[in-house]
C-alpha positions as CSV (number, residue, x, y, z in Angstrom):
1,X,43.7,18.9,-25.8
2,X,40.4,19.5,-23.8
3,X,40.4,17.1,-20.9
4,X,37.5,18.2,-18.8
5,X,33.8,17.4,-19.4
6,X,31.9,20.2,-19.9
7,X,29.0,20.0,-17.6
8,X,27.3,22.8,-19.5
9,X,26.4,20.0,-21.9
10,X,24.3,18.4,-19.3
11,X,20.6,18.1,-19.4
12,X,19.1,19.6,-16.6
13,X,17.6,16.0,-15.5
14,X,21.2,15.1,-15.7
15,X,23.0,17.7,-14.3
16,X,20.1,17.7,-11.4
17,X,20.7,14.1,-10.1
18,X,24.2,14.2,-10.0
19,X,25.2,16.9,-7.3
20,X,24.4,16.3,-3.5
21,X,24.7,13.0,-1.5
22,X,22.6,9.7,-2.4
23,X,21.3,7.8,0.4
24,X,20.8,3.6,0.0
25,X,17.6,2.2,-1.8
26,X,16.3,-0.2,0.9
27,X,12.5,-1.6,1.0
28,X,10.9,1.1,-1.3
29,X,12.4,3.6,0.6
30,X,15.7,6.3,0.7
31,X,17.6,6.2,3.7
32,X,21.1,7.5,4.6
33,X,23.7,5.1,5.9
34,X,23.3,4.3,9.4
35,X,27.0,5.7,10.1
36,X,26.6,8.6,8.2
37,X,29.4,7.8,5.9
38,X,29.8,8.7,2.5
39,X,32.4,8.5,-0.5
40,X,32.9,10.5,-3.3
41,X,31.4,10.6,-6.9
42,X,34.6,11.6,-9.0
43,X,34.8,12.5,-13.0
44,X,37.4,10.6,-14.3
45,X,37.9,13.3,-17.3
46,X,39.0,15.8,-14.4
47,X,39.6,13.8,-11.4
48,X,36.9,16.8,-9.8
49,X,34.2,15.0,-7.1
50,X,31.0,15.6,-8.5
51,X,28.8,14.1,-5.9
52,X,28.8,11.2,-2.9
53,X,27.2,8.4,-1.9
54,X,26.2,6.3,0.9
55,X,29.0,3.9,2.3
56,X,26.2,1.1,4.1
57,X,27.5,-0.5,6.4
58,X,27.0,-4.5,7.9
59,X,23.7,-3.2,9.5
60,X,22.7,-1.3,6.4
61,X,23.2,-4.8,4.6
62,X,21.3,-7.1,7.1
63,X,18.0,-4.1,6.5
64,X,18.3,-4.5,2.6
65,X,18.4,-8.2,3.0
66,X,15.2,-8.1,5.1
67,X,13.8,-6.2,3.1
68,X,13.9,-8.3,0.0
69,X,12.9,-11.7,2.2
70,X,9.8,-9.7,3.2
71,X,9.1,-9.2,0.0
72,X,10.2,-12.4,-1.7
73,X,7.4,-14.1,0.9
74,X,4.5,-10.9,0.7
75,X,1.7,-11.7,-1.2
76,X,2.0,-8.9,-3.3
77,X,4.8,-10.2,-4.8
78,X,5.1,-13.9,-4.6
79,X,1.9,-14.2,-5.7
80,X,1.7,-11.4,-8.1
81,X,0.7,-13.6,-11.8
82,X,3.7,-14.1,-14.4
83,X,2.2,-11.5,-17.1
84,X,1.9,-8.9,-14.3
85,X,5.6,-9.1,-13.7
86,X,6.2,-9.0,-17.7
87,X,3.9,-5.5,-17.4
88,X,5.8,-3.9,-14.6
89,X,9.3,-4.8,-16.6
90,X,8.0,-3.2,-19.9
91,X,7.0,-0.4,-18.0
92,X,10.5,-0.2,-16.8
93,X,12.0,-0.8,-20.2
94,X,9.6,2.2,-21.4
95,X,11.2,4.3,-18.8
96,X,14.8,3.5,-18.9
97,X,13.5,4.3,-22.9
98,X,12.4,7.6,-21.8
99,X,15.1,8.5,-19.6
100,X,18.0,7.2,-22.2
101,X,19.8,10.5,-22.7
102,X,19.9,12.0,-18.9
103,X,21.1,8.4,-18.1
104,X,24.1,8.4,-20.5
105,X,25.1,11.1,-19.5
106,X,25.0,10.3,-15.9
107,X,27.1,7.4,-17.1
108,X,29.3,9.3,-19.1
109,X,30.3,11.9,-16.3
110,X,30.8,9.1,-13.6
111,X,32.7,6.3,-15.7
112,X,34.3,8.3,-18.2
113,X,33.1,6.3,-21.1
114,X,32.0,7.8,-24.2
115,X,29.0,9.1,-24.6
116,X,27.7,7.3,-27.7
117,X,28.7,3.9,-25.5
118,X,26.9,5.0,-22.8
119,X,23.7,5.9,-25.0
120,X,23.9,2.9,-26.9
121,X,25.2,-0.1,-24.9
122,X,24.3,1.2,-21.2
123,X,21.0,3.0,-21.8
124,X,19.9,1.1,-25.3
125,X,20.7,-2.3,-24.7
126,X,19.3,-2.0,-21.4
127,X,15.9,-1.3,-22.3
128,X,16.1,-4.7,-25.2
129,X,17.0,-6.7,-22.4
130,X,14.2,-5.9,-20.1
131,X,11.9,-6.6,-23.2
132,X,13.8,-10.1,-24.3
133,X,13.9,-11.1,-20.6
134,X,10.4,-10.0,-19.7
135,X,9.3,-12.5,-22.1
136,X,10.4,-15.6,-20.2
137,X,8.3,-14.2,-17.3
138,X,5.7,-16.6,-18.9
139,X,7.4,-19.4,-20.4
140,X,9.1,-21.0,-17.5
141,X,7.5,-24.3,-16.9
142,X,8.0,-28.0,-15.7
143,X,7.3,-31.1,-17.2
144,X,4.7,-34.2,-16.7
145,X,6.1,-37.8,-16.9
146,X,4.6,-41.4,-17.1
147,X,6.9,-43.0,-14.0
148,X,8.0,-46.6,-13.3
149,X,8.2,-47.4,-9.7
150,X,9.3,-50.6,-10.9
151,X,9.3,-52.1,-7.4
152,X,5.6,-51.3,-6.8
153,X,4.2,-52.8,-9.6
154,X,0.4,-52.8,-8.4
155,X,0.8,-49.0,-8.4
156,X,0.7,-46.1,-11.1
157,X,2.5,-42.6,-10.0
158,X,2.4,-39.5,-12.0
159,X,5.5,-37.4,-11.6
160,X,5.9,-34.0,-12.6
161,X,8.3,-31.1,-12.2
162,X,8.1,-27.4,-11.2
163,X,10.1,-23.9,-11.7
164,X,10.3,-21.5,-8.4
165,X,12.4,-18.7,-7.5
166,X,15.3,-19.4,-6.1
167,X,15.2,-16.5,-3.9
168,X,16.9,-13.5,-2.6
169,X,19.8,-12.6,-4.9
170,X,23.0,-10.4,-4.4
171,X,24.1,-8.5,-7.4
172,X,27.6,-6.9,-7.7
173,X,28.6,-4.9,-10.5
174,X,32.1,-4.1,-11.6
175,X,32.4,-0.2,-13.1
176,X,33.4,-1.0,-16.5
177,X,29.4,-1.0,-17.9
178,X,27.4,0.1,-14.8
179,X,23.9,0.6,-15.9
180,X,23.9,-2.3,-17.8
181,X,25.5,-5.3,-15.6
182,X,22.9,-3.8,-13.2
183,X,19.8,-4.4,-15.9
184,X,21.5,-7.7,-16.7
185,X,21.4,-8.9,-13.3
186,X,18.2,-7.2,-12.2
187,X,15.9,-8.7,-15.2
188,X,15.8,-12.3,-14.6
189,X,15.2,-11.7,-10.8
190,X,11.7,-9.9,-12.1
191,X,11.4,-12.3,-14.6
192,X,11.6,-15.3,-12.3
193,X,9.9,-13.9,-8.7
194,X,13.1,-13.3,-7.0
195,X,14.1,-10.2,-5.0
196,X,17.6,-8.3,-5.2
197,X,20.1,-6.7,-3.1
198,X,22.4,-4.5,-5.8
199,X,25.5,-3.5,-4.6
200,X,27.2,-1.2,-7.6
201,X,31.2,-0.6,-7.6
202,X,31.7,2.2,-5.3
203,X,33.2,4.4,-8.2
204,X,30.4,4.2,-10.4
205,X,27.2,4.2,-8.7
206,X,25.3,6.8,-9.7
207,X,23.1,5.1,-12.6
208,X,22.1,2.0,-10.4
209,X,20.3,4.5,-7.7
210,X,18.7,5.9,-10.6
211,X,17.4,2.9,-11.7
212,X,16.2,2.1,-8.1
213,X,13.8,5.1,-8.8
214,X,12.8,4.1,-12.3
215,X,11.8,0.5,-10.5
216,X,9.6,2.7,-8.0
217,X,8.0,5.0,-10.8
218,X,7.5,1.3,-12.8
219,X,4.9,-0.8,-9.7
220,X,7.6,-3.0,-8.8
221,X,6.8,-3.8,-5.0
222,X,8.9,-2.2,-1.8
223,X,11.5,-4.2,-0.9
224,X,11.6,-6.0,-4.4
225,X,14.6,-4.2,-5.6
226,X,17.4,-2.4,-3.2
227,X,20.3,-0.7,-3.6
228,X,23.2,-0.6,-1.6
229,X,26.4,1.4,-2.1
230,X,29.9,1.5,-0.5
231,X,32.8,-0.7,-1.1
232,X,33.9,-4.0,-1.4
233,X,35.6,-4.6,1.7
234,X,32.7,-3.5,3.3
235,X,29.6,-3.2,1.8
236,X,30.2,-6.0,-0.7
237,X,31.3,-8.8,2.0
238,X,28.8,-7.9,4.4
239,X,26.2,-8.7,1.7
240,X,28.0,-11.9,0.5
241,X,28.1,-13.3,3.9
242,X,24.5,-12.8,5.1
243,X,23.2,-15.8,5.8
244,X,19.3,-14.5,4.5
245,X,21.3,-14.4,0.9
246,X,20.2,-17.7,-1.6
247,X,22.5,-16.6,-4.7
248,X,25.3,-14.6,-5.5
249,X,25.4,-13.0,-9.0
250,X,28.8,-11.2,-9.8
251,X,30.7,-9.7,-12.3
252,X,34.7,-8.6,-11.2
253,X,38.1,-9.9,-10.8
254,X,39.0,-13.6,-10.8
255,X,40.4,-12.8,-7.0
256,X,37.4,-11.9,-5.6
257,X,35.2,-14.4,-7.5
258,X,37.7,-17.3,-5.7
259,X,36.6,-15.5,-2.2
260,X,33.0,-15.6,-3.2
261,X,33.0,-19.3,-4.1
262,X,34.6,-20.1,-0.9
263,X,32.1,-18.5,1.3
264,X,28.7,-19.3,-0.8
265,X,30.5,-23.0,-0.5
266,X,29.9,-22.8,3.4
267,X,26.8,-22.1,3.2
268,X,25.7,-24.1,0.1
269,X,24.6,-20.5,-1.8
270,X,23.8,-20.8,-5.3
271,X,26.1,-18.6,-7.1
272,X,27.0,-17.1,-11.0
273,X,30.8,-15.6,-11.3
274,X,31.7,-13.7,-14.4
275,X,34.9,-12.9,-13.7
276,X,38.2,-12.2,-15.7
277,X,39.6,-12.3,-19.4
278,X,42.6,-12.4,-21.5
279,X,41.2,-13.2,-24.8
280,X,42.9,-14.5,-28.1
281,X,42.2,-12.6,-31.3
282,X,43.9,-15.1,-33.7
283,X,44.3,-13.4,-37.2
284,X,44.6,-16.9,-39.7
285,X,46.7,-17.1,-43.0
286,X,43.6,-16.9,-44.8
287,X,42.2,-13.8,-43.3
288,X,40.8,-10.5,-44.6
289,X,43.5,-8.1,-43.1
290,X,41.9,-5.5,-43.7
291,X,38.7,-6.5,-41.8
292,X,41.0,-8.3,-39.1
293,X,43.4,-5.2,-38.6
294,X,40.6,-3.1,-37.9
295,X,38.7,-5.1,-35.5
296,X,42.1,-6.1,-33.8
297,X,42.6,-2.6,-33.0
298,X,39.0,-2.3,-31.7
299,X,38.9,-5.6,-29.7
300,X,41.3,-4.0,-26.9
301,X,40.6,-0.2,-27.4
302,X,37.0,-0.2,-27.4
303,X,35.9,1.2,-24.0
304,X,39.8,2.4,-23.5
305,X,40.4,-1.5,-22.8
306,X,38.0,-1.8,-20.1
307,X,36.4,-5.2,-21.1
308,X,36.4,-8.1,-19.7
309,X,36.0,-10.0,-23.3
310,X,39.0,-7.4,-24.7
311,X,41.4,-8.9,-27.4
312,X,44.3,-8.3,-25.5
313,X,46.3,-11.1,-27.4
314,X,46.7,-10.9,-30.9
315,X,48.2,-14.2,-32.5
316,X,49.0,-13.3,-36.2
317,X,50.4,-15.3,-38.7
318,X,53.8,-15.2,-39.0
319,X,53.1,-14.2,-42.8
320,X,50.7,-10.7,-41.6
321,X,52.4,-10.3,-38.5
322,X,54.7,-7.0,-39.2
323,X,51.6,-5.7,-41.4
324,X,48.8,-6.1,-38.6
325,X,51.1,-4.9,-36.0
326,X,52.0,-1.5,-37.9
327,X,48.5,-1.4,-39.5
328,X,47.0,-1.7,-35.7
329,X,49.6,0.7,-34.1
330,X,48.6,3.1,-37.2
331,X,45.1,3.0,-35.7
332,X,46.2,3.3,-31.9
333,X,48.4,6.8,-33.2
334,X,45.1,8.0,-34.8
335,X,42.6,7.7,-31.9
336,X,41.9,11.1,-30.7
337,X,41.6,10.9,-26.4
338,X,39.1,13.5,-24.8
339,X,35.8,13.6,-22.8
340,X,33.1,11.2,-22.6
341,X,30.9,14.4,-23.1
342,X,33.0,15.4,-26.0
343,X,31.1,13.8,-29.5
344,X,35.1,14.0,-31.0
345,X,36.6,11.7,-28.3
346,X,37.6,8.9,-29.8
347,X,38.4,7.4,-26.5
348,X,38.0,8.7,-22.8
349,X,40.1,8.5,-19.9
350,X,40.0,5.0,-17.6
351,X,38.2,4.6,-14.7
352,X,40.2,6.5,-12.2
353,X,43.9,7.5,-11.6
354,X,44.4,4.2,-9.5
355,X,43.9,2.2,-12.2
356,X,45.2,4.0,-14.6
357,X,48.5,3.6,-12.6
358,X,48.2,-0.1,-12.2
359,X,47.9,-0.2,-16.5
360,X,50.6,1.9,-16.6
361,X,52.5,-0.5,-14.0
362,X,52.2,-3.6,-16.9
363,X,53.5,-1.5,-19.6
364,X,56.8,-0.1,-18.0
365,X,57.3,-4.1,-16.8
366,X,57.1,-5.0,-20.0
367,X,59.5,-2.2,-21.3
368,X,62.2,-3.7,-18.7
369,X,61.7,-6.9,-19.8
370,X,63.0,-5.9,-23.4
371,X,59.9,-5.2,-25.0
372,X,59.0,-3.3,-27.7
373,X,56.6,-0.9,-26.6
374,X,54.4,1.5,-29.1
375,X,52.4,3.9,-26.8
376,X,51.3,3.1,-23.5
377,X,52.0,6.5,-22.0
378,X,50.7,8.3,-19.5
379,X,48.7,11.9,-20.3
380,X,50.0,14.6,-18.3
381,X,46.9,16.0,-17.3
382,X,43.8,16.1,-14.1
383,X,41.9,13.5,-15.9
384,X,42.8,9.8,-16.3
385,X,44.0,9.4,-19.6
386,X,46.2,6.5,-21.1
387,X,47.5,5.5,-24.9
388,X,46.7,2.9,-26.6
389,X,49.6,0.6,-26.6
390,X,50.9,-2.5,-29.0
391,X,53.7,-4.6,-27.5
392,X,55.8,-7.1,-29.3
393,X,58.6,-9.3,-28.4
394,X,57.0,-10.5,-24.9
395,X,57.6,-14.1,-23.9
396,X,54.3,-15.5,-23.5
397,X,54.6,-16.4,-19.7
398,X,55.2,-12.7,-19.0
399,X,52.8,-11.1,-16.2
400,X,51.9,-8.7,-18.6
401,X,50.7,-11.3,-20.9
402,X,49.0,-13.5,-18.7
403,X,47.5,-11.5,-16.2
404,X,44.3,-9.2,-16.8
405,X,45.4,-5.8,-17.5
406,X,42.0,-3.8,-17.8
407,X,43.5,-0.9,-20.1
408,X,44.2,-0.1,-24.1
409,X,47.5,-2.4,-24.0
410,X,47.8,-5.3,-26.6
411,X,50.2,-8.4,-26.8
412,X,51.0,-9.1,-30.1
413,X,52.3,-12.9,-31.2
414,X,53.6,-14.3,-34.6
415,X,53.0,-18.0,-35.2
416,X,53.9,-20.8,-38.0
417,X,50.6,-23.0,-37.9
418,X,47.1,-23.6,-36.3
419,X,48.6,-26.2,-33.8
420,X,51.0,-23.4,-32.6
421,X,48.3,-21.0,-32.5
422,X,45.5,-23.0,-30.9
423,X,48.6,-23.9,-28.1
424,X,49.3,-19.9,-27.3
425,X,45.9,-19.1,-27.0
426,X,44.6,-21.8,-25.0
427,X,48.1,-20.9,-22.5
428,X,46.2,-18.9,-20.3
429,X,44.7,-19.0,-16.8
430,X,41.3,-17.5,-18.4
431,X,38.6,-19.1,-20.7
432,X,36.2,-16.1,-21.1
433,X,35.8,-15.0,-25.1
434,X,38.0,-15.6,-28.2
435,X,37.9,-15.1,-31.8
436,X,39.5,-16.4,-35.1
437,X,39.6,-14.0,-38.2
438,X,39.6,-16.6,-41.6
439,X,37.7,-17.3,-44.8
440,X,37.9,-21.0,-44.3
441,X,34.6,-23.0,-42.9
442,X,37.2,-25.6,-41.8
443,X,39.5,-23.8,-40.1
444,X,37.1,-21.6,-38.1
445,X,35.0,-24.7,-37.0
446,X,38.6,-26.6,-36.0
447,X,39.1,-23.2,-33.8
448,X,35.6,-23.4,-32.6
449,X,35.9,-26.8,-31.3
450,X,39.2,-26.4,-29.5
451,X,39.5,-23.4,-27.9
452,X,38.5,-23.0,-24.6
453,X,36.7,-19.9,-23.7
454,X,33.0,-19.6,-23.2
455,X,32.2,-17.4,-26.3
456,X,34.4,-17.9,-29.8
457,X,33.7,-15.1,-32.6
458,X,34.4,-15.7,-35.9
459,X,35.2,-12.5,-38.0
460,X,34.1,-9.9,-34.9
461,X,34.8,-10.2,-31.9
462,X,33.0,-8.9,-28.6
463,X,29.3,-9.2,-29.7
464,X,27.1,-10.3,-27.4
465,X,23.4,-11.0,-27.6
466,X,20.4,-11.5,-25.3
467,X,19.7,-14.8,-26.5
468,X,23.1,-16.4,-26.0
469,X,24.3,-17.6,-22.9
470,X,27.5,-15.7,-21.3
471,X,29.8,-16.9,-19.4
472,X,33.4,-18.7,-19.0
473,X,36.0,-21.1,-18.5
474,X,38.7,-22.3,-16.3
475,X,38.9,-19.1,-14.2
476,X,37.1,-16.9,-16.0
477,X,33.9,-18.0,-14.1
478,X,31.1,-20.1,-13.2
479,X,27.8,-20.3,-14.5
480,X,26.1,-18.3,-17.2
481,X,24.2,-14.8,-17.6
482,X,22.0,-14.1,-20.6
483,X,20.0,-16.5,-22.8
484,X,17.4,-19.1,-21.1
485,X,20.5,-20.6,-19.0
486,X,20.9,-16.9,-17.5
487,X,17.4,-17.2,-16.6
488,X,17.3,-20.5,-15.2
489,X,19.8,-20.1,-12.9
490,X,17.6,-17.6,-10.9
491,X,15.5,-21.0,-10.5
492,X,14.9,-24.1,-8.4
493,X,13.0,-27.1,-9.8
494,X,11.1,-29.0,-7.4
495,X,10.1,-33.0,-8.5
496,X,6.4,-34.2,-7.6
497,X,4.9,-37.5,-7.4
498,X,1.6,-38.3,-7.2
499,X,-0.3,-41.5,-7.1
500,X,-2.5,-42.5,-10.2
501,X,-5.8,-43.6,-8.0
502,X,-8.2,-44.0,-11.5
């Protein structure tokens, strides 16, 4: 098979941006790293470097963040009226619009996703949330209250309540859905008044610096929104120990969200962690198999398993539970790997060969354990590429079951009843999404109610809306993104009192 992107496919827009070095995006201005460093932009398809970025460094890190206090406290932003900010994020929604094919293709050449995914859920679904979250721009509000003061009763107070931003914000973005984590976190900072430090994964940059220039082309002030690339160890820590940052917004590993807590702790910092997953897909006796087979098979393999919501447990009724295994492997055997670029892929490659090793690790545990293993196999070739794998006969404390795997492998369960079900599934160190597959009202409101995750689908699984909140349980997070909780969080609320003198 063709591995390889073809480049030739590009637009020129596309194909323009990529090459060359890209500096960091600090106070409405380009700038190259103050050490001169720099790390490479690689396809994932080939494995071939396709461009580098800035590595910023502590220094670098302290400039952005003065950069966004300047701005948080200048005039021309703090003061700027809540239906101007709406108009400068519609402008940018119109442009990420206008720009959607040249950015999905960006994101299709640095992440290896598919092309259609990057179109639709990076590039799309970025410019619907701008539009749902520019909205709230002029809703937020306080409240008025009658108070009681009871021990001064010759004396009427009026209280009242108000909404402010809760200042500069640090958002870091895993690589699994660059473009839009980065809209996700950057909206309700413009929504609200807040500034933003953006600090992308290291190996998939690329779209957030472009967006840095949409928010220049689209009025939004210097020093409003930067960008800052390089890695976690470096870049990433530097920015989550700077004492000039008020929230940390992030989406990654369980691991590094613990880290994050610790420090913002110290310093009091507000903070939002979306962090890992290892969600149930629980197929009941009652289901439709032939609706739950399919979306089994797509709950772990869409985006080559790179999800943090992925079904990578499938409980099945002991009754279906040789049927949906074979009918879900059947689909796994069909899916045709290739290119992002490529309109046939069915899947791409992951990330990058480091990971794809570390997926690869779980599987041949799991084989040595006495598993039985359909798939999972490495693709001899320059790019990245992994098969989709089913496993059976796993005991259910197995790393490979309860740790986050990140790739197209699924852990498949049998069980007698709901109370047996409801126990596996809720056996788990994460709380992030969950579904149940049934015809019965009753037995998919009994799921609702008792399984712990922060999101439970019934009959789909992996949907995810601007007007819900997002978030998890246990240690799949703290905190919520999306909805009017998302935006709230980017918020302080400040109490009043004032003495009735009429």
């Amino acid at each position: 098979m063709t591995t390889a992107n073809d480049l030739s496919r590009l637009s020129a827009k596309a194909r323009d941006f990529i090459g060359g070095t890209k500096g960091l995006f600090i106070g409405g201005e380009w700038r190259a790293a103050e050490r001169g460093e720099t790390l490479p932009v690689t396809d994932p398809s080939s494995g071939d470097e396709v461009g580098r970025i800035a590595q910023a460094s502590p220094a670098d890190v302290d400039a952005a963040v003065q950069a966004a206090r300047r701005a948080l406290e200048d005039p021309a932003w703090a003061r700027m009226r809540p239906h101007q900010r709406e108009e400068i994020m519609l402008r940018l929604a119109d442009l990420i619009r206008d720009e959607a094919g040249s950015l999905a293709e960006i994101e299709t050449v640095n992440s290896g996703k598919l092309i259609a995914n990057t179109r639709l859920f990076d590039a799309d679904l970025s410019v619907h949330t701008l539009r749902y979250m520019a909205g709230w721009a002029t809703k937020l509000h306080g409240e008025t209250m009658d108070l009681s003061v009871p021990y001064l009763p010759n004396l009427r107070f009026n209280g009242f309540t108000r909404r402010f931003p809760v200042g500069v914000v640090a958002a870091i973005t895993p690589w699994n859905v660059p473009l839009c984590q980065a809209v996700w976190k950057l909206a309700p900072v413009l929504a609200t008044g807040c500034t933003i430090i953006l600090k992308p994964s290291e190996l998939t940059s690329l779209t957030a610096l472009r967006l840095a220039e949409l928010c220049d082309a689209a009025g939004v002030p210097p020093g409003v929104v930067n960008v800052v690339t390089g890695t976690g160890e470096v870049t990433g820590r530097a920015l989550i120990e700077h004492p000039g940052v008020d929230k940390i917004n992030f989406t990654g590993s369980t691991r590094v969200g613990q880290l994050i807590a610790e420090q913002a702790a110290r310093s009091f910092k507000h903070y939002n962690l979306e962090l890992g997953g290892k969600s149930p897909l629980i197929i009941a006796e009652d289901a439709d198999l032939e609706k739950a087979i399919h979306g089994a098979a797509w709950a772990i393999y869409g985006n080559s398993g790179q999800n943090c919501c992925a079904g990578s447990r499938a409980l099945i009724h002991e009754k279906h539970f040789d049927r949906v295994v074979a009918g879900v492997a059947e689909i796994a055997a069909s899916i045709r790997l290739g290119p992002g670029l490529d309109p046939a892929s069915m899947m791409g490659p992951l990330v990058s060969a480091d990971h794809r090793a570390r997926v690869a690790g779980h599987v041949d545990r799991a084989r040595e354990a006495g598993a039985r293993v359909i798939g999972g196999e490495i693709v001899e070739s320059a790019g990245s590429y992994f098969t989709p794998a089913v496993i059976t006969g796993l005991d259910h404390g197995h790393p490979t079951v309860q740790q986050e795997i990140f790739g197209p492998v699924l852990c498949a369960f049998p069980f007698k009843d709901d109370e047996e079900a409801l126990r596996i599934a809720n056996d788990t160190a994460f709380g992030l999404g969950a579904s149940i597959w049934t015809e019965g009202l009753r037995t998919a409101n009994r799921y609702f109610e008792r399984l712990k995750a922060g999101t439970v689908w019934i009959n789909t699984h992996n949907i995810l809306d601007l007007s819900l909140p997002f978030g998890g349980a246990k240690q799949s997070g703290v905190g919520f993104e999306l909805g009017h909780e998302g935006i709230l969080s980017h918020t302080v609320i400040r109490a009043g009192v004032m003495l009735d003198e009429g």
